[in-house]
N, C-alpha and C positions, 0 to 999 in steps of 0.2 A: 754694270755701267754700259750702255747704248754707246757702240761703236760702226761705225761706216765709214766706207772708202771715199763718198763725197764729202768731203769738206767744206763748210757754209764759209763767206768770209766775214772773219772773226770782227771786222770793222762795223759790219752792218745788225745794227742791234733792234733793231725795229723796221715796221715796214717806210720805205722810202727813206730810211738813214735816219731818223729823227733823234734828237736829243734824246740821251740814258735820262730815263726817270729820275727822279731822288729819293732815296734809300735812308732812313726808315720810312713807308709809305702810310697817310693816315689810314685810319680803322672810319668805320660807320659808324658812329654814331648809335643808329639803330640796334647795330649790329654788334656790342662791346667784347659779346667773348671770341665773334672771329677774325679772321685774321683779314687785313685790310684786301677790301675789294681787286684792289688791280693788280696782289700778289696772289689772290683766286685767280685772277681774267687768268694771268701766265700760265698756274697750276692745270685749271683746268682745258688751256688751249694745248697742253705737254710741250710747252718751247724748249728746245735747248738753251742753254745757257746762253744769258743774255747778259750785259754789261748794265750796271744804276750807277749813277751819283752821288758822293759821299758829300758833308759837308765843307769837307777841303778839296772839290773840285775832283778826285781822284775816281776811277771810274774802273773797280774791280768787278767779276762777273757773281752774274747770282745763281744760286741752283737752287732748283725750287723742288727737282723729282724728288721721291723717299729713295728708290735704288741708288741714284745718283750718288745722293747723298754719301749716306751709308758706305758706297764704294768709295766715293772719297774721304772719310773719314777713319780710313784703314791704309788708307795707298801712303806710304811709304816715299810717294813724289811730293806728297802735300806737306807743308810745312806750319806748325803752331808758331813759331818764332816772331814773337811780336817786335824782336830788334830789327827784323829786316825792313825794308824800306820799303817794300809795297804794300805791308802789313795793312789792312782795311778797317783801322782804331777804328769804333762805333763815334767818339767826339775828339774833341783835342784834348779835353779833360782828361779822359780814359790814358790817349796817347801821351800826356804829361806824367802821370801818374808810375807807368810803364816805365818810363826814361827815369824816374826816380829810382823805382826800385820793382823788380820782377820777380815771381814767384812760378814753380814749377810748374803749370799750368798753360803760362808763358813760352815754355822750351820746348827742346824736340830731345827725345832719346839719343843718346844715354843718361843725359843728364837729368831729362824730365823721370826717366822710370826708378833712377839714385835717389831724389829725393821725397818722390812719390812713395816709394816703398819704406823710406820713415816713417810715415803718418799714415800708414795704410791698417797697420793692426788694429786698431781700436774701432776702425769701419767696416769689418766686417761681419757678415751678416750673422753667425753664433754670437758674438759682443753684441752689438744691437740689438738681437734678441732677448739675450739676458737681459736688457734695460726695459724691456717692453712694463715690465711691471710699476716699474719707478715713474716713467711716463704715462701708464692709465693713472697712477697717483696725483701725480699734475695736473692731467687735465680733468679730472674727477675734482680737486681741489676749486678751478678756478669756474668747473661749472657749478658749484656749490654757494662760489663768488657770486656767481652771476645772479641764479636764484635769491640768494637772498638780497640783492640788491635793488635799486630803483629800475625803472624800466620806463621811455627804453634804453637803450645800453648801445656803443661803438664796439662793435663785437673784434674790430682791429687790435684795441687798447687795451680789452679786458677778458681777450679771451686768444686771437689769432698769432700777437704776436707775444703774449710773454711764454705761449706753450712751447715753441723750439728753442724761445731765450732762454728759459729755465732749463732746457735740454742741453744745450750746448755750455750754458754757464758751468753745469754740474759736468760734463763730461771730458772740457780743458781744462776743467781747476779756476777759475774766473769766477769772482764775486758778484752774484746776480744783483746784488745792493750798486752797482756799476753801470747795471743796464740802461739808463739816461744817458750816460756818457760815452758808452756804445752802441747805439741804436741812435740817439744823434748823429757821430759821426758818418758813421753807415749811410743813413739817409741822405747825405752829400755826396757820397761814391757812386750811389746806385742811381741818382737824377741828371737826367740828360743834359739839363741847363744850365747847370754848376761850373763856374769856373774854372780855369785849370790852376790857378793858384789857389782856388778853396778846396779843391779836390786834393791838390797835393797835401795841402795843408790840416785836412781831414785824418789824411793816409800816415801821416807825420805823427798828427797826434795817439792816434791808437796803435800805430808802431812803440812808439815812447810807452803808452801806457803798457802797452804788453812785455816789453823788454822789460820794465821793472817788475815787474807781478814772476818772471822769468827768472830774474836775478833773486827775487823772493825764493822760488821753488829752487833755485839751485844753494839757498842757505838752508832751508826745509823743506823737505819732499815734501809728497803726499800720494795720495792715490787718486792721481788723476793724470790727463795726457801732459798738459805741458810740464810736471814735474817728467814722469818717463823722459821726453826728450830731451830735456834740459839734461838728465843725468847722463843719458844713452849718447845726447849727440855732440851738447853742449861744452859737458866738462870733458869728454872724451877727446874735442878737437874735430870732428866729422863735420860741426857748422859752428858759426860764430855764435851770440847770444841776437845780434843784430839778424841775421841770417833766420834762426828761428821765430824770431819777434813780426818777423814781413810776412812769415808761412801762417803764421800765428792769426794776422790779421785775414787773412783770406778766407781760414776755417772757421772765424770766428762771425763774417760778414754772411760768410755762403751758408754756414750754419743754421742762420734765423732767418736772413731775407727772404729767402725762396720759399721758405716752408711758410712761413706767415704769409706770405701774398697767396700763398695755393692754397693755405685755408680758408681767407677771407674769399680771395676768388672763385673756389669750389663752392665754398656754401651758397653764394650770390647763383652761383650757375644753377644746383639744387633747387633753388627756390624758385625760377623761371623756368624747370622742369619737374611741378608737380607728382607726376605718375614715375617719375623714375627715383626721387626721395620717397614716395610712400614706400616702395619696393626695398631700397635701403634704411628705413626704419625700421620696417617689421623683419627684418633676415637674425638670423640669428648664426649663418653660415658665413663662417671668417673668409671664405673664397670670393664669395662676394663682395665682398667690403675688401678685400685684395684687390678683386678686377675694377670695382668703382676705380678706387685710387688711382690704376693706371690709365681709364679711359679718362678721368679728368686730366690726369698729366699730359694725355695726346691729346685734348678736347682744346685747353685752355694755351698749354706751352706758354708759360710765362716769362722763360727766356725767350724773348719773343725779336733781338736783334741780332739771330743768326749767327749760327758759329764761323769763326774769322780765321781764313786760313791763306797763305800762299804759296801758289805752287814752286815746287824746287825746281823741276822737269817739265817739259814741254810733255800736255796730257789730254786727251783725244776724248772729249764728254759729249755725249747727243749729238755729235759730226763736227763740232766746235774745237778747234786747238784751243787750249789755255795754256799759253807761251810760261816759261821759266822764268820768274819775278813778277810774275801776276798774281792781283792778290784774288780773294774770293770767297763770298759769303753762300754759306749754305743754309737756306730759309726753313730752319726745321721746323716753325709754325704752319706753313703750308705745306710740308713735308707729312708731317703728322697729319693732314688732312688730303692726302695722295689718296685715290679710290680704288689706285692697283693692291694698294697695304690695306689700304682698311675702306671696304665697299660702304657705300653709304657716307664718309664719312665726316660730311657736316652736320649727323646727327648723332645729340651724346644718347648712350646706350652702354651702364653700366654691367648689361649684361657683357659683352663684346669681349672677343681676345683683342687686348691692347698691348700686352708685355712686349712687344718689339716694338711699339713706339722710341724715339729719339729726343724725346724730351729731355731726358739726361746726356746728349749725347750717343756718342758711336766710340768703337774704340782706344785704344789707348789713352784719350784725355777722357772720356767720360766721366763724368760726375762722379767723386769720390766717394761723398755721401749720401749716395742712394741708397743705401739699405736703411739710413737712420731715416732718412725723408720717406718713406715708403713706411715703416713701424709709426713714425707719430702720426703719419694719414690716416692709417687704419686706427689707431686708438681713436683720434678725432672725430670721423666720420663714424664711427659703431659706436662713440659715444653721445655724443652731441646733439643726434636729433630722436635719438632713444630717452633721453634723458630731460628734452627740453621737446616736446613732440609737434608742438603746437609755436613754433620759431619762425617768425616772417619778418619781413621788411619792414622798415618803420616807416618809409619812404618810397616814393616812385622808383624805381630803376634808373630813369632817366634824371634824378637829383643826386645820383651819389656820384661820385668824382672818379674816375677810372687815373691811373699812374701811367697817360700817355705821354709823359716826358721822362718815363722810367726806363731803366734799364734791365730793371726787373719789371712786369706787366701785374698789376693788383687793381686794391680798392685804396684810398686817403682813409676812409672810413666807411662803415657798415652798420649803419642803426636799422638793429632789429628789436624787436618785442615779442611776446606772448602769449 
């Protein structure tokens, strides 16, 4: 993290004092996989931290550097604690949502690392390996679907999202005959526009339904994750039934949303970069189809409304104080396209070392499940356009509907053909 003894004053956010921006800033248009122009202009002018505009008038700072970042997502003055008051909620929705009910993601250690380390077994990268096979089964399955099907085909509905719904349905114990009724919900949590009472109201419902599926596995196990903690945490006394029911929902949203938007959105990207899918077709070298995966996660960064933090301590970024109760977002979509990390890099290039992208995050909250999200890409992508070679757009680019009022960044839909 860029430190100096001149201190800019921390009031003046632009030249001549002008009004903070408003934060999330549009995309192009033209331009659907990058990240909105005038969080480039910042990125590539190296500003220090500068102050945006939320939609409750609040005016927390943004970082746009990769170091930056990075360094602040380790500092130990930065706080995840979404009860604090200067907290930078992406809508009110989100921030309604929170005030119901919080999930360890939400906290700051010790209590985040306590309940983190409950559900941390089953993501780790030996167990997700083991699964690899069960999930080329899948997704070999639904390209089977797809072939023998009409064409063309919403490659969202019939292909993007039921491949980590079926992953995660089989790997909490959760009846994929369900998926309507969670993938509904879901789509309510993760849209910008959404109520705060339909949003809680979303949150409510799939808490409910998971608490009972909960109380299920704690009359009959099985061999799956939420019978484990129901025994291990449940009946033990270590969490409520409610308590596991709210964690439940987090793994169970984060499980499919992310992975489904990064396949539909990967493939889209592929197909607007010819010479770099022919190259991922013909490989037969699993390294490569490793590094694809990560250069799209830094390419695309589908979490694309910046990790939300506020500082505990007064903390010295690019000559800038960011005072103790200030909140502050860290733009890891532009972050991921920093040219000191990765030269070049608003050009995708699956060749590329990408594995230190931030797309999952930086420490301690990082993405729990990255290891699972990283095995079903590589099955995905080594299968899919091996299999289907001759895979394109059924439509212009410019007619299919990008998820810019998402909170997750995708496609609505994806008609391809053959």
């Amino acid at each position: 993290m860029t430190e100096t003894s001149t201190q800019i004053d921390p009031d003046t956010t632009a030249p001549g004092g002008a009004t903070p921006p408003a934060y999330p800033m549009a995309r192009d248009a033209r331009c659907p996989f990058d990240p909105p122009p005038e969080l480039r202009r910042l990125r590539d002018r190296q500003e220090p931290p500068t102050r945006v505009r939320l939609w409750d008038g609040s005016t927390p700072w943004l970082i746009t550097g990769y170091d930056d970042q990075r360094a602040l997502l380790v500092d130990p003055r930065v706080s995840a604690d979404t009860g604090l008051a200067a907290y930078p909620h992406p809508t009110e929705a989100t921030r309604a949502r929170r005030e119901q009910a919080r999930t360890f993601i939400s906290m700051d250690d010790p209590e985040h690392a306590r309940l983190r380390r409950m559900v941390t077994g089953p993501f780790a990268i030996k167990r997700v390996e083991a699964m690899r096979p069960a999930i080329q089964r899948i997704v070999d399955d639904l390209v089977d679907a797809m072939l023998a099907g009409p064409r063309p085909v919403d490659l969202v509905q019939a292909f993007a999202l039921p491949v980590p719904s079926m992953v995660i349905c089989e790997l909490l114990g959760v009846p994929y005959e369900d998926h309507a009724f969670f993938q509904r919900h879901s789509s309510v949590l993760v849209n910008r526009d959404q109520s705060p009472e339909a949003s809680v109201q979303a949150q409510l419902a799939l808490a409910d339904y998971l608490d009972e599926l909960i109380a299920r596995k704690l009359a009959e196990s099985a061999d799956d994750l939420l019978s484990r903690l129901a025994l291990e945490q449940v009946a033990t006394g270590a969490l409520t039934r409610h308590d596991l029911a709210v964690t439940s929902v987090l793994l169970l949203i984060a499980g499919h949303e992310t992975t489904a938007n990064m396949i539909a959105l990967g493939t889209a990207a592929l197909l607007q970069h010819p010479e770099q899918l022919a190259e991922l077709r013909t490989t037969d070298d699993p390294r490569l189809v490793a590094g694809a995966v990560e250069e799209l996660l830094r390419y695309l960064t589908i979490t694309h409304s910046g990790r939300r933090r506020v500082a505990a301590e007064d903390i010295l970024v690019g000559g800038r104080t960011i005072r103790a109760g200030e909140g502050i977002i860290l733009a890891n979509d532009v972050g991921n396209r920093d040219g000191e990390a990765f030269p070049d890099p608003d050009r995708l290039d699956i060749t590329r070392e990408a594995r230190h992208h931030v797309a999952f995050g930086f420490g301690p909250h990082q993405c729990l499940g990255q290891p699972l999200a990283r095995v079903e890409l590589q099955v995905v992508l080594s299968t899919l356009h091996r299999r289907i070679p001759g895979l394109r757009l059924a439509t212009d680019l410019d007619q299919v509907r990008f998820k810019h009022d998402g909170l997750v960044y995708g496609v609505y839909e994806l008609p391809v053909t053959w």
